[in-house]
VOROMAR-850996 format. One record per residue (C-alpha): residue number from 1; residue in one letter; z negated, x negated, y negated. Coordinates in steps of 0.02 Angstrom, whole numbers, always signed. Layout:
# residues N
n/res/z/x/y
NUM/a/Z/X/Y
...
# end
This chain:
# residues 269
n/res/z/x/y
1/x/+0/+0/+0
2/x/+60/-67/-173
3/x/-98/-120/-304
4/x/-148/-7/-444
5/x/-52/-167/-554
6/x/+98/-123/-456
7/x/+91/+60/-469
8/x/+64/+36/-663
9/x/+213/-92/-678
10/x/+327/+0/-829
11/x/+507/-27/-829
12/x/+621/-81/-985
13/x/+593/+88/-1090
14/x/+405/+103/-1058
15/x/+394/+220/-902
16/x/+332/+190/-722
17/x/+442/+147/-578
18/x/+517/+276/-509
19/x/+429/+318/-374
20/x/+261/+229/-352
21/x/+301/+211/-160
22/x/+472/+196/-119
23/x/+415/+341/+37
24/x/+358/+465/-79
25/x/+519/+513/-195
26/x/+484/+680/-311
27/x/+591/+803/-198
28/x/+763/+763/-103
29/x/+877/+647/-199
30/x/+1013/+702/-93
31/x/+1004/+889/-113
32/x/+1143/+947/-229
33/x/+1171/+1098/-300
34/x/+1283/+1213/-399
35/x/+1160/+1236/-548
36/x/+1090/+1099/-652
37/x/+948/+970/-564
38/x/+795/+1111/-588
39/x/+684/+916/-602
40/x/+763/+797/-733
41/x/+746/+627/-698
42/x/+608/+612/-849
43/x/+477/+722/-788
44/x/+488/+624/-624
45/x/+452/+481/-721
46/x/+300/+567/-794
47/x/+235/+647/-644
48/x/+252/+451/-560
49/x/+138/+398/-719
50/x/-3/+542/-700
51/x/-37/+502/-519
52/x/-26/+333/-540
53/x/-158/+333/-681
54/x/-243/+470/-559
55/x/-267/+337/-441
56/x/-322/+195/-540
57/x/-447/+333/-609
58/x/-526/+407/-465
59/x/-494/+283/-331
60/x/-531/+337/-162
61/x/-558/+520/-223
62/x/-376/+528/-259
63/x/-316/+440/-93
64/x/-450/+570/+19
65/x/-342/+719/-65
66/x/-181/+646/+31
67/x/-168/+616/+227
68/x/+32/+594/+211
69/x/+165/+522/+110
70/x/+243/+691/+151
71/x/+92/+782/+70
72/x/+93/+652/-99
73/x/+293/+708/-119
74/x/+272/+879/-94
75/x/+126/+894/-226
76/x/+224/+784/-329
77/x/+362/+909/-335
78/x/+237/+1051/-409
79/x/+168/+962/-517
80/x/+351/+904/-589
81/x/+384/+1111/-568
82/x/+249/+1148/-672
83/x/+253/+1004/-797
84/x/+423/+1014/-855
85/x/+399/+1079/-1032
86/x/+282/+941/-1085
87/x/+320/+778/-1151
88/x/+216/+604/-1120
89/x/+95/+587/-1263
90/x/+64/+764/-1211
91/x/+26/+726/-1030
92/x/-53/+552/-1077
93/x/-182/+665/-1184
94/x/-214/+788/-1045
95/x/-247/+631/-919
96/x/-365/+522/-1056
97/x/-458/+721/-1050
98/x/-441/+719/-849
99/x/-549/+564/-850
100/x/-686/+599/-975
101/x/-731/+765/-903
102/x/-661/+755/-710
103/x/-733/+696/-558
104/x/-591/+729/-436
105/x/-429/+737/-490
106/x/-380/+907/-540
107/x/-251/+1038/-475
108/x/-98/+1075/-570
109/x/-176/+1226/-621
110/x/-322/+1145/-685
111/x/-208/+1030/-759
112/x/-129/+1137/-873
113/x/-276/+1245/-942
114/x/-321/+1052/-993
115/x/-146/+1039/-1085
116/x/-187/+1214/-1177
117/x/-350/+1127/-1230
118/x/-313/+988/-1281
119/x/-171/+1095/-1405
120/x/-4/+1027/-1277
121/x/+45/+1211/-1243
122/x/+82/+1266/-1433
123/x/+68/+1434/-1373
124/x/+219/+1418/-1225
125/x/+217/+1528/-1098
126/x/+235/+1462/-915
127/x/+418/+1452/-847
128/x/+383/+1604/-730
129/x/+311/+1699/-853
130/x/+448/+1654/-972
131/x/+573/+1694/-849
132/x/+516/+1861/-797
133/x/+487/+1908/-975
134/x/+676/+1865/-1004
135/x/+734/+1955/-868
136/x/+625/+2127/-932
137/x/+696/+2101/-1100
138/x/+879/+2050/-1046
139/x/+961/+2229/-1071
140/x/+910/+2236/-1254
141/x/+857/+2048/-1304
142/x/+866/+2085/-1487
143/x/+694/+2149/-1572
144/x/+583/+2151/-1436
145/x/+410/+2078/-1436
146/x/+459/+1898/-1372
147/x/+299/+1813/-1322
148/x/+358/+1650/-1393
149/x/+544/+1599/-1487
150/x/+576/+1498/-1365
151/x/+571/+1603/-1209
152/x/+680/+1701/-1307
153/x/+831/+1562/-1351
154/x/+812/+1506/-1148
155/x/+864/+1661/-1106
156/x/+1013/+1690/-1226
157/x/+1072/+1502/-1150
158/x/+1045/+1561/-991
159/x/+1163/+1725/-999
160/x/+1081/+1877/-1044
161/x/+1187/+1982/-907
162/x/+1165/+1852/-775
163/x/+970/+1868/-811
164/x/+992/+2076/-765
165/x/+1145/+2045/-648
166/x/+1138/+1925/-520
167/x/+950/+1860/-419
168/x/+826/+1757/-454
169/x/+885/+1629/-321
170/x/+1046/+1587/-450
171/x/+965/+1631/-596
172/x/+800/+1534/-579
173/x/+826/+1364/-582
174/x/+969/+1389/-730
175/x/+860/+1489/-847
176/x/+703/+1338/-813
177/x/+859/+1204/-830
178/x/+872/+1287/-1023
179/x/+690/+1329/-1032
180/x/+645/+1144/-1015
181/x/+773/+1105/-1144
182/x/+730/+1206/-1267
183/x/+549/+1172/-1247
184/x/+561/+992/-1285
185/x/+680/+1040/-1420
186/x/+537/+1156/-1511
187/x/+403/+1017/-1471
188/x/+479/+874/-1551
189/x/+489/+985/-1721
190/x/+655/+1090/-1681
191/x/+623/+1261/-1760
192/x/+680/+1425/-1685
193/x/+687/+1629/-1747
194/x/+720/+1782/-1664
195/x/+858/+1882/-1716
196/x/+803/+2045/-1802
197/x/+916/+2187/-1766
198/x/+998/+2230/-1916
199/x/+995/+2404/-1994
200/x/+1154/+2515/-1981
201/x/+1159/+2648/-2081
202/x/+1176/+2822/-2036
203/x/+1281/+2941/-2156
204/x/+1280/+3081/-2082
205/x/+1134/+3181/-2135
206/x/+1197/+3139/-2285
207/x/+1378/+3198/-2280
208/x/+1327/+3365/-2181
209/x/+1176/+3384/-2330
210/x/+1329/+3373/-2445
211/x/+1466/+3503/-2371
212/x/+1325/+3629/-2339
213/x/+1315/+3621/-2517
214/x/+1469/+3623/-2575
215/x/+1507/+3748/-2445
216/x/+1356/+3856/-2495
217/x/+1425/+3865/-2661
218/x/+1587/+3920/-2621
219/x/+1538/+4067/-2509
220/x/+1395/+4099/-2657
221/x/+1243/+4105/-2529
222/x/+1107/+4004/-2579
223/x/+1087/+3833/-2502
224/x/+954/+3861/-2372
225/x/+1059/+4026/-2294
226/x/+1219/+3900/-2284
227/x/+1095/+3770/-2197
228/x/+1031/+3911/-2069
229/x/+1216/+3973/-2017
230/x/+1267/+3791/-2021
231/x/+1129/+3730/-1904
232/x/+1232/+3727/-1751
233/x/+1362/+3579/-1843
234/x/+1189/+3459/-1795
235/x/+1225/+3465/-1628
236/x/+1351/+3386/-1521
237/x/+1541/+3446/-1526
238/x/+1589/+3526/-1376
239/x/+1413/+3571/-1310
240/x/+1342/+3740/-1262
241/x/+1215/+3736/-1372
242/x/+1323/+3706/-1495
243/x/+1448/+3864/-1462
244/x/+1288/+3968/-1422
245/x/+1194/+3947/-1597
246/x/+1390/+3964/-1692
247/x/+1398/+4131/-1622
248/x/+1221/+4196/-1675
249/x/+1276/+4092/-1852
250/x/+1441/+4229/-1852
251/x/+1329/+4367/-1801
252/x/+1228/+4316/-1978
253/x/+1373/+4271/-2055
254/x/+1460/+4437/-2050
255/x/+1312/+4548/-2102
256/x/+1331/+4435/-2273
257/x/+1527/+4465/-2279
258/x/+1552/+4288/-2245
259/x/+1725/+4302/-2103
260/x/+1742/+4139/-2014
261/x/+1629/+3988/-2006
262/x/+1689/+3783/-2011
263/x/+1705/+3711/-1852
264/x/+1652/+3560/-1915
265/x/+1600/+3461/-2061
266/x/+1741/+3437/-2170
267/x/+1786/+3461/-2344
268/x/+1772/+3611/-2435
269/x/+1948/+3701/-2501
# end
């Protein structure tokens, strides 16, 4: 087994090895796949650098929590899963808090409660939380309560109907591809909005308000007799309801002398 000083060796740009034993790799580096690598090769980096420094801290209490070189690259792998939003002085500040307040090394849960103390989480929700959240919201992105900006741009760079079209299974490992992108993005000062939706303005109370007046005055009823036999030009062309309240309207209509009613709004001759 390699020496903490051999663990800890950095390469040219300041980051472990990468891999601190050469048997326990962060997931398959053969696998391949149509979507992008769901583990860049800098959070494997990272993840390398927290368990080294987890050994060098805790010493045999680290090594009793592995049997297997199998069972160091498999909890490698969810850490790297779960860590892929931070950046290094982040997870260098949640390690320095590891050791002044930790025993045993923690889980990856306990892990990133730590980050949200120590202020590494700015508020980010998890990647599954961001993901279903995207999903929920995906019919209608635009002026819903997003839980955080940048759940909301993931999703838009994901595909908002691949998100409610297609499974998880293809859809997963894209949308935390983008997620991881854009959280680094936010974190190193990038900032982000949500679109608001934008007003549209809706005329036609107004136009009916106005031909029920000028139509009022031409068959010289007052306005709020035109607006009761004109009721039924609120509802939809076509409808039943619609011919049902005309013909009480020419029922009313006639008993005033009034012939024929519009059909719809229109102007006045």
């Amino acid at each position: 087994m390699k020496t903490p000083a051999e663990i800890l060796k950095k390469t040219e740009n300041g980051l472990p090895q990468p891999s601190w034993t050469s048997k326990t790799p962060i997931g398959s580096e053969s696998q391949t796949s149509a979507t992008p690598e769901v583990i860049s090769l800098e959070t494997k980096a990272m993840v390398n650098m927290i368990f080294a420094r987890f050994m060098a801290i805790y010493g045999h209490k680290f090594k009793s929590c592995f049997e297997t070189q199998d069972e160091i690259r498999i909890a490698k792998r969810e850490w790297a899963l779960s860590l892929t939003s931070y950046d290094e002085s982040q997870l260098v500040r949640a390690v320095d808090r590891c050791k002044e307040t930790l025993a045993w090394m923690p889980t990856v849960s306990e892990f990133l409660k730590i980050l949200e103390e120590v202020g590494a989480g700015d508020g980010i929700p998890s990647v599954r939380a961001a993901y279903i959240e995207a999903c929920r919201f995906s019919h209608d992105p635009v002026g819903k309560p997003w839980s955080h900006p940048v759940v909301y741009h993931a999703g838009r760079e994901t595909g908002w109907f691949a998100l409610k079209s297609e499974e998880e299974r293809t859809t997963f490992g894209l949308f935390r591809y983008h997620y991881e992108l854009v959280c680094r993005r936010f974190r190193a000062g990038e900032s982000f909005d949500i679109p608001q939706p934008k007003g549209v303005t809706d005329n036609r109370d107004a136009t009916l308000y106005a031909f029920i007046k000028q139509w009022s005055e031409s068959q010289s009823i007052t306005q709020e007799q035109a607006s009761s036999l004109l009721y039924y030009l609120t509802k939809p062309e076509g409808t039943r309801v619609r011919a049902s309240l005309k013909k009480q309207a020419m029922e009313q209509a006639a008993r005033l002398g009034i012939d024929e009613l519009p059909d719809q709004v229109g102007s006045v001759n």
